[in-house]
MDTraj code that builds the backbone (N, CA, C; nanometers):
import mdtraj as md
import numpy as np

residues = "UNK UNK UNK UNK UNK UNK UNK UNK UNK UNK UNK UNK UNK UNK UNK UNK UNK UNK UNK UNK UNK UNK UNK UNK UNK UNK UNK UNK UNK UNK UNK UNK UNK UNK UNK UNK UNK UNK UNK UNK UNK UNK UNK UNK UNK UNK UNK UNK UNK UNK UNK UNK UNK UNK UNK UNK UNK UNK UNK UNK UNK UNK UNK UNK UNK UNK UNK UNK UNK UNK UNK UNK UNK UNK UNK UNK".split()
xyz = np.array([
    [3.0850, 1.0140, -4.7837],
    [2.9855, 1.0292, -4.8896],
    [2.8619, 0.9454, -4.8532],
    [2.7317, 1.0199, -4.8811],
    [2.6156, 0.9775, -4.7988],
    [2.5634, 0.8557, -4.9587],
    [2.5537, 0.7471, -4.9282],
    [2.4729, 0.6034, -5.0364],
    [2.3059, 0.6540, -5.0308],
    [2.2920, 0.7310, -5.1907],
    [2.1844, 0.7946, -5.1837],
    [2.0844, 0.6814, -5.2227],
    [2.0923, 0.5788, -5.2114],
    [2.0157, 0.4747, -5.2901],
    [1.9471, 0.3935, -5.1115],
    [2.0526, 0.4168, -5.0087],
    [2.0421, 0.3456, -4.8945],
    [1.9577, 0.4517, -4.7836],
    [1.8353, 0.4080, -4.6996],
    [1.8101, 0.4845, -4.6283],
    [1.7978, 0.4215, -4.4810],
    [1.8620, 0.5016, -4.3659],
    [1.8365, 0.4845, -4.2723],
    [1.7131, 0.4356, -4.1727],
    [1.7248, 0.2957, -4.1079],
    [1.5889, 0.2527, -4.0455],
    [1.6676, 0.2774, -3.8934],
    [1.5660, 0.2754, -3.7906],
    [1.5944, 0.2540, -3.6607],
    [1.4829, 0.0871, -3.6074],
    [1.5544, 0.0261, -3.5623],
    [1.4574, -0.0515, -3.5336],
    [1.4679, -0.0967, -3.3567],
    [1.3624, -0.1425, -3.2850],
    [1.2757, -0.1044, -3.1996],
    [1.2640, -0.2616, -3.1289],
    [1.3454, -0.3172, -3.0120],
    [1.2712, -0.4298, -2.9447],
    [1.1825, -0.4172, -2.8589],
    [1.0659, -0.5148, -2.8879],
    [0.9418, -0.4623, -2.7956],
    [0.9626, -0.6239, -2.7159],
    [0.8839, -0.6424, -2.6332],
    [0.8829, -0.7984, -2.5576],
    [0.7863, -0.8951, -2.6412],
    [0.7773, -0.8697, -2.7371],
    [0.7366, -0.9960, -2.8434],
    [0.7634, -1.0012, -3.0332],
    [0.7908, -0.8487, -3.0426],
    [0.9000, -0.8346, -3.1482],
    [0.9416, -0.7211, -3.1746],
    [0.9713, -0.6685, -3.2545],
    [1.0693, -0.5302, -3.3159],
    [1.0255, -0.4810, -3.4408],
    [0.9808, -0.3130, -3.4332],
    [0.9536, -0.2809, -3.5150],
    [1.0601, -0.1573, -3.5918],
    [1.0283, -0.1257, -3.6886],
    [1.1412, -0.0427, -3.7551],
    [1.0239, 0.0720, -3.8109],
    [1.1342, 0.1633, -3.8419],
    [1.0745, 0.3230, -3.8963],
    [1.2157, 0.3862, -3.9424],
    [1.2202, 0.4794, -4.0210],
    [1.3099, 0.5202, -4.1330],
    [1.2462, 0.7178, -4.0836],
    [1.3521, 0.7722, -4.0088],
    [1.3530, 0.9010, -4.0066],
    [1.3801, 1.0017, -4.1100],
    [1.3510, 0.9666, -4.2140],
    [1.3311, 1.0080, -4.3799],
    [1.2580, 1.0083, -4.4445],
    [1.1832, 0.8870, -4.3756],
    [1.0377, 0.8867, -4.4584],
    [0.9199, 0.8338, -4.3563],
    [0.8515, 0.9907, -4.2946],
    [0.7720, 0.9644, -4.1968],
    [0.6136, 0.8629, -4.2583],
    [0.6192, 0.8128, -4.1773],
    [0.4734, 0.6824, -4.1754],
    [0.4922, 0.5658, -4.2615],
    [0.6347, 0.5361, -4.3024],
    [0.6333, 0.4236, -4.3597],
    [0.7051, 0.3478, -4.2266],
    [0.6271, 0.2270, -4.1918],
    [0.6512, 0.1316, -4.0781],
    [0.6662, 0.0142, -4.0931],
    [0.7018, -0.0769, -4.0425],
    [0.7297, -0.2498, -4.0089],
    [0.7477, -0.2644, -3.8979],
    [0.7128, -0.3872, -3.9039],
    [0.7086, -0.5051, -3.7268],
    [0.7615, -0.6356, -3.8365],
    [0.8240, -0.7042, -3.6988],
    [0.9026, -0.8623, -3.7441],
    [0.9059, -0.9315, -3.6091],
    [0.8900, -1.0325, -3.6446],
    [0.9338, -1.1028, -3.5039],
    [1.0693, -1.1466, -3.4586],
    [1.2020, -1.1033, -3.5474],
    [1.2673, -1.0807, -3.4928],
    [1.3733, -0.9773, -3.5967],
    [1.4580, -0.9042, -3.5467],
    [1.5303, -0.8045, -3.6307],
    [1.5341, -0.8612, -3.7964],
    [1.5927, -0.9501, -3.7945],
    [1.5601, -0.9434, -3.9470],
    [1.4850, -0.9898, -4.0333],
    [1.3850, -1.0061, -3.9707],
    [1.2587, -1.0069, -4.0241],
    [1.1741, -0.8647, -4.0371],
    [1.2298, -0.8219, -3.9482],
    [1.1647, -0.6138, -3.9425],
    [1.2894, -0.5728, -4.0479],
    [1.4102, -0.6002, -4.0688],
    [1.4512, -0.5172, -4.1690],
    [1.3738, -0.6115, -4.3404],
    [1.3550, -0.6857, -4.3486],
    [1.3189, -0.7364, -4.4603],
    [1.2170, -0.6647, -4.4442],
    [1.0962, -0.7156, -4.3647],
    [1.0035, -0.6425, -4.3460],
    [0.9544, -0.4743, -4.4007],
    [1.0778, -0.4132, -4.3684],
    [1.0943, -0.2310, -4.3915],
    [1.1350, -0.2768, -4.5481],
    [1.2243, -0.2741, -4.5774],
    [1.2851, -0.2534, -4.7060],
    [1.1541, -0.2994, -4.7816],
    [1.0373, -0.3956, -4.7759],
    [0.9270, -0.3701, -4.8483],
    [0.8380, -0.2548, -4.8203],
    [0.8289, -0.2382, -4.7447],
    [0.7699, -0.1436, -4.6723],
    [0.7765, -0.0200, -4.7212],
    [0.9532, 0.0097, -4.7433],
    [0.9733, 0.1756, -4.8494],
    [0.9548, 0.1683, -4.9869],
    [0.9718, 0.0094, -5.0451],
    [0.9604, 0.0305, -5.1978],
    [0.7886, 0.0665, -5.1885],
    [0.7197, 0.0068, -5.1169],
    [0.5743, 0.0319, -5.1534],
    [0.5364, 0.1290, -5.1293],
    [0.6212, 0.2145, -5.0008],
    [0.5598, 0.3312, -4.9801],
    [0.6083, 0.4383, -5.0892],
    [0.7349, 0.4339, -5.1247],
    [0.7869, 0.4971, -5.2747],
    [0.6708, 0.4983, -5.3560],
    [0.6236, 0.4065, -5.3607],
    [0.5507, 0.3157, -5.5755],
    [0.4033, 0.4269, -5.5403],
    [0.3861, 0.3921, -5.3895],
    [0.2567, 0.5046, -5.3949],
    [0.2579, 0.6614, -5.4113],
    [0.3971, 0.6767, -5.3168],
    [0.3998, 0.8403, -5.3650],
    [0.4404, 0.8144, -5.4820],
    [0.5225, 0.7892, -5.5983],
    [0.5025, 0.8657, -5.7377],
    [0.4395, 0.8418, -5.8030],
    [0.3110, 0.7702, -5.7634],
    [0.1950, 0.7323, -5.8160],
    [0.0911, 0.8883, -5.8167],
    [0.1276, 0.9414, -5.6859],
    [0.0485, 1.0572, -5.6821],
    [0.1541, 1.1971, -5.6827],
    [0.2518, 1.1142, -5.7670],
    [0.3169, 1.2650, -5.7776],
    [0.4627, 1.3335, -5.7219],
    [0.4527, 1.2596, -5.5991],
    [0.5239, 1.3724, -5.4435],
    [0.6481, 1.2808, -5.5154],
    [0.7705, 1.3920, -5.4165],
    [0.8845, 1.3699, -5.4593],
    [0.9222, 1.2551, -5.3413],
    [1.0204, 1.1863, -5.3919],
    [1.0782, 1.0616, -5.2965],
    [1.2024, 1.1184, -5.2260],
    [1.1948, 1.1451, -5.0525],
    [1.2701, 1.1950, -4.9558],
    [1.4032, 1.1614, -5.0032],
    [1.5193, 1.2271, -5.0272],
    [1.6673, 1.1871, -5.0102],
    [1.6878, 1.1467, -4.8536],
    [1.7470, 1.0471, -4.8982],
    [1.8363, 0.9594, -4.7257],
    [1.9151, 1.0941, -4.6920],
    [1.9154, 1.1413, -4.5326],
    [1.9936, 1.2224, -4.4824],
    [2.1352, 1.1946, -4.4018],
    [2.1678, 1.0343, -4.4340],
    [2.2406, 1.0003, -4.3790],
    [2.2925, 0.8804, -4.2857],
    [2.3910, 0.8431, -4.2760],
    [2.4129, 0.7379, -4.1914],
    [2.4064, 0.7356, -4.0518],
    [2.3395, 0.6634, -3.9634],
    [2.3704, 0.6234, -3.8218],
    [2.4850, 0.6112, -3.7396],
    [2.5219, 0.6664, -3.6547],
    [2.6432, 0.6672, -3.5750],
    [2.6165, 0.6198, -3.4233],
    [2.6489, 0.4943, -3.3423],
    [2.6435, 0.4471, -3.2846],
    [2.7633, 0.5309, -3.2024],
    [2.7727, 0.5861, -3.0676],
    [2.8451, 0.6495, -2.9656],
    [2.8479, 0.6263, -2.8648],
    [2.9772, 0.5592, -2.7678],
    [3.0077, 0.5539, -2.6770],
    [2.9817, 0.6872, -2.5649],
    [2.9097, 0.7111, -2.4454],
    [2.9092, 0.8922, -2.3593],
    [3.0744, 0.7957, -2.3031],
    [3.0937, 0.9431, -2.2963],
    [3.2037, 0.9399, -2.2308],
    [3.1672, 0.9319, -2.0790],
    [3.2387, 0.9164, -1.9985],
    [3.2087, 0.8557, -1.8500],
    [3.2883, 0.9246, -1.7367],
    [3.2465, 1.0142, -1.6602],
    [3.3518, 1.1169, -1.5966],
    [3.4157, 1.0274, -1.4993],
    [3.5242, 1.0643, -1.4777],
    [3.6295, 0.9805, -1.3772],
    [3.6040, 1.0434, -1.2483],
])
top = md.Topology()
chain = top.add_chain()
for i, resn in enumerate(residues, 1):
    res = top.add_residue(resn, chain, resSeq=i)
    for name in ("N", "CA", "C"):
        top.add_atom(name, md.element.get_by_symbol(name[0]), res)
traj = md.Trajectory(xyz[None], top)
């Protein structure tokens, strides 16, 4: 069962910090100088970008889901 309240970020090490983006809700962004400072960072980032869209109206993206981290398999 998908936590419709929770939305997926990807976040991003660059060689002086890490930024995050949320494939749900295109152009809302953050930078941190270090991971959790980019997820604090984001999670303001969507409430504000939320407060503006229903300010003008638009509907607020449903989360499509959780992240799955995968091992490739490795041919012998």
């Amino acid at each position: 069962m998908i936590d419709t309240h929770k939305y997926l970020i990807h976040v991003e090490r660059g060689p002086r910090n890490c930024s995050a983006y949320s494939p749900d809700v295109p152009g809302c962004v953050a930078t941190g100088r270090t991971v959790e400072e980019c997820v604090a960072e984001m999670r303001s980032a969507l409430a504000f970008h939320f407060e503006g869209m229903r300010e003008h109206g638009e509907p607020i993206p449903e989360p499509s889901g959780p992240g799955v981290y995968v091992e490739p398999e490795v041919a012998a």
